[in-house]
N, C-alpha and C positions, 0 to 999 in steps of 0.2 A: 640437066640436073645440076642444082648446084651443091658444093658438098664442099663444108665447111669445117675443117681441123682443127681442134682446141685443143690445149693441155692449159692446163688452170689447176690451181692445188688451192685446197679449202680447209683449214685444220680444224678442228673441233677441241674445245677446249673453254666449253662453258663461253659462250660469246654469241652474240645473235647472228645469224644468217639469214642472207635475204632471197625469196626463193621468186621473187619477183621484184619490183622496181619500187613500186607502190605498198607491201606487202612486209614490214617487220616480221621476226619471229623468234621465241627463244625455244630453244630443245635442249635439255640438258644433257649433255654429251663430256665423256674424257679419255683420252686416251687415241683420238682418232684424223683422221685424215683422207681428205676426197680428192681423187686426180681426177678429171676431165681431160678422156683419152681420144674422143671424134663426137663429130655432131654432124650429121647433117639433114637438113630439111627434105622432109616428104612432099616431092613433085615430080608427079607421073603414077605410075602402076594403074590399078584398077579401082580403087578406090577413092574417087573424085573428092568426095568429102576432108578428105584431109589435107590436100594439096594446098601446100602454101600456109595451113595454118598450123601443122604437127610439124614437127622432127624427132629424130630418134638420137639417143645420145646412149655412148658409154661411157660409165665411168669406171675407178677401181678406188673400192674402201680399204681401208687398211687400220685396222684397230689393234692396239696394245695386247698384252698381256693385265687383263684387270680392267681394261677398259667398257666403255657401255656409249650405246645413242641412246635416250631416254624415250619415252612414248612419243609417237609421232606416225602421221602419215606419208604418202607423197601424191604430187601431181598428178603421177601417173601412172599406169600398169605395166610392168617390165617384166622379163626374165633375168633374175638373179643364178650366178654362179661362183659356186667356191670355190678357190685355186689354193689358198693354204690355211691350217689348220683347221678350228671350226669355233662355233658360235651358237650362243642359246638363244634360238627367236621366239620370243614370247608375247604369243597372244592373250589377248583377253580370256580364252578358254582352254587354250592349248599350247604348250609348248613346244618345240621341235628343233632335237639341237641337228643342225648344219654340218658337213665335214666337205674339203679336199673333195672336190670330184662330182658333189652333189648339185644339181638345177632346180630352183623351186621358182613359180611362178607367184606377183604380189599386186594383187587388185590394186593397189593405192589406197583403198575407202577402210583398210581395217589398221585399226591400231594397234600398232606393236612397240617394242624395243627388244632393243640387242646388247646382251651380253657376251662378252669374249675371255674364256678363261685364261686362254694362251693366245701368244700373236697368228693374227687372220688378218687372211684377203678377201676379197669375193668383188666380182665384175656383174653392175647393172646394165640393164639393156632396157632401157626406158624410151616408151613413147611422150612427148612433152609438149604442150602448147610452145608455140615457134617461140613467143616473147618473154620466155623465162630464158633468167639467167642465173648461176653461181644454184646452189643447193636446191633439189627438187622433193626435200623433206619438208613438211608441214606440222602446227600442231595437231593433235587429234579433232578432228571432226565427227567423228559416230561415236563419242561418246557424250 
């Protein structure tokens, strides 16, 4: 298996981010900042189909007091967790603020954004096509 260590820091701050090579994008974002904390590629286990073409990455966000990511999707479906303070994640129908301690799972396909009243963390655990690199947010696509 190969298993590839990253740390990479991505700021937010109203700027484009490229969630692939080919792929501009703008999300309006302030206040925030993305560490890339491990990556590595899915080859082996039991699910043949993905070998060699997923990997799984963590990252950690970290947003301001007053900060926000704007509407947007991602690549992928991951399990999010919060490790400090909390965050308003607002869907198209539903809101649901986040704290410290909480795990919420995120299709990738529904659009959201994030506000943070006070300073937060929270740790993605995303599944990712192998060839993406730097931001695995997107603009909104289902709407």
């Amino acid at each position: 298996m190969r298993v590839l260590s990253v740390v990479a820091v991505l700021t937010f701050a109203n700027v484009v981010l490229v969630a692939r090579a080919h792929e501009s994008l703008k999300v309006d974002t302030k206040g925030g900042s993305a560490k890339i904390l491990f990556e590595a590629t899915i080859d082996g286990g039991h699910i043949p189909e993905l070998n060699g073409k997923y990997k799984l990455r963590v990252t950690e966000i970290a947003i301001a007091a007053g900060g926000h990511v704007g509407d947007h999707n991602h690549l992928g479906p991951g399990i999010r967790q919060m490790t400090e303070g909390e965050m308003d994640y607002i869907m198209p129908d539903e809101t649901v603020v986040y704290r410290a301690g909480d795990f919420f799972f995120e299709t990738g396909d529904v659009s959201h954004r994030v506000e943070s009243p006070q300073p937060s963390k929270h740790l993605l655990f995303e599944i990712l096509p192998l060839e993406v690199e730097g931001a695995s947010l997107i603009l909104p696509r289902d709407k």
